[in-house]
Phi, psi and omega in degrees: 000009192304315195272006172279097158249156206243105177219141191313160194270119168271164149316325193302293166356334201290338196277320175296350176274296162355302210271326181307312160337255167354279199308303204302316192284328186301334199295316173090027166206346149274000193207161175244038135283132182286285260151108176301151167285178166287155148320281205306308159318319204270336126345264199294340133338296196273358158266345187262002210291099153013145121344322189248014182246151161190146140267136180258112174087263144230068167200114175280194227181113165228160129314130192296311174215124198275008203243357204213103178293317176308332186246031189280333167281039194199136187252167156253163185236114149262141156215142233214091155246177179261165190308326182298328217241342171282123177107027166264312178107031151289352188252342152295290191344281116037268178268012147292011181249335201271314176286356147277318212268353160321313212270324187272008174266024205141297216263156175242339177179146222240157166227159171194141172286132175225092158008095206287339188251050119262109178253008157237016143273345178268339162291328164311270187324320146305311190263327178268332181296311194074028152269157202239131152351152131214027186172174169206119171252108192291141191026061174246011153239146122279098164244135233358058145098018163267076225274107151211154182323127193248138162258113182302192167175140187222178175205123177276124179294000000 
């Protein structure tokens, strides 16, 4: 992993965060993104982004809800690697960069949506993460007309 470095995410960033996108969402199976924003959106993401929100690497950081003071402690979490680098060890990476900066922004506990028929990001989370199930919303992606379940997962800081 010598050659991955993990650094917060700038604007300058959105067309490589894009293209990373792209590739994940065309595979149409890890992720329930359809279709990457644009650069420019994705620009203007990475400007509206908090103090207490960030990407790292490819792995966000959102507020579950910036509008509900009652929930400020609970973060959401993505994470988007590309294929060449997964089953590598990018995803400790990753959060070994999101999880301190989880904890000095804050946050008491992180979710994160995990595909049900990805079963070896819920196992990553689970075993290397320490995050646990706590839901399931059923037949909540369709992507080309392939209806599957999303799994909550959660973790206390």
């Amino acid at each position: 992993m010598s050659t991955l470095q993990v650094r917060r995410a700038c604007p300058s960033d959105a067309a490589g965060i894009v293209n990373v996108l792209s590739t994940v969402a065309a595979e149409r199976i890890y992720s329930a993104i359809e279709v990457a924003w644009s650069v420019e959106q994705e620009t203007r993401y990475l400007e509206s982004l908090s103090s207490r929100e960030a990407v790292h690497g490819l792995q966000s950081l959102d507020l579950w809800s910036g509008m509900l003071p009652s929930m400020a402690q609970v973060g959401q979490l993505g994470t988007f690697v590309l294929p060449e680098w997964r089953g590598r060890g990018a995803g400790r990476l990753l959060w070994g960069s999101t999880e301190p900066f989880a904890r000095a922004a804050g946050y008491r506990k992180l979710v994160i949506q995990v595909r049900a028929s990805n079963l070896s990001a819920q196992a990553f989370y689970r075993t290397t993460l320490g995050f646990r199930e706590c839901g399931r919303l059923s037949r909540q992606v369709v992507i080309d007309g392939i209806e599957d379940d999303e799994i909550l997962m959660a973790r206390f800081l």
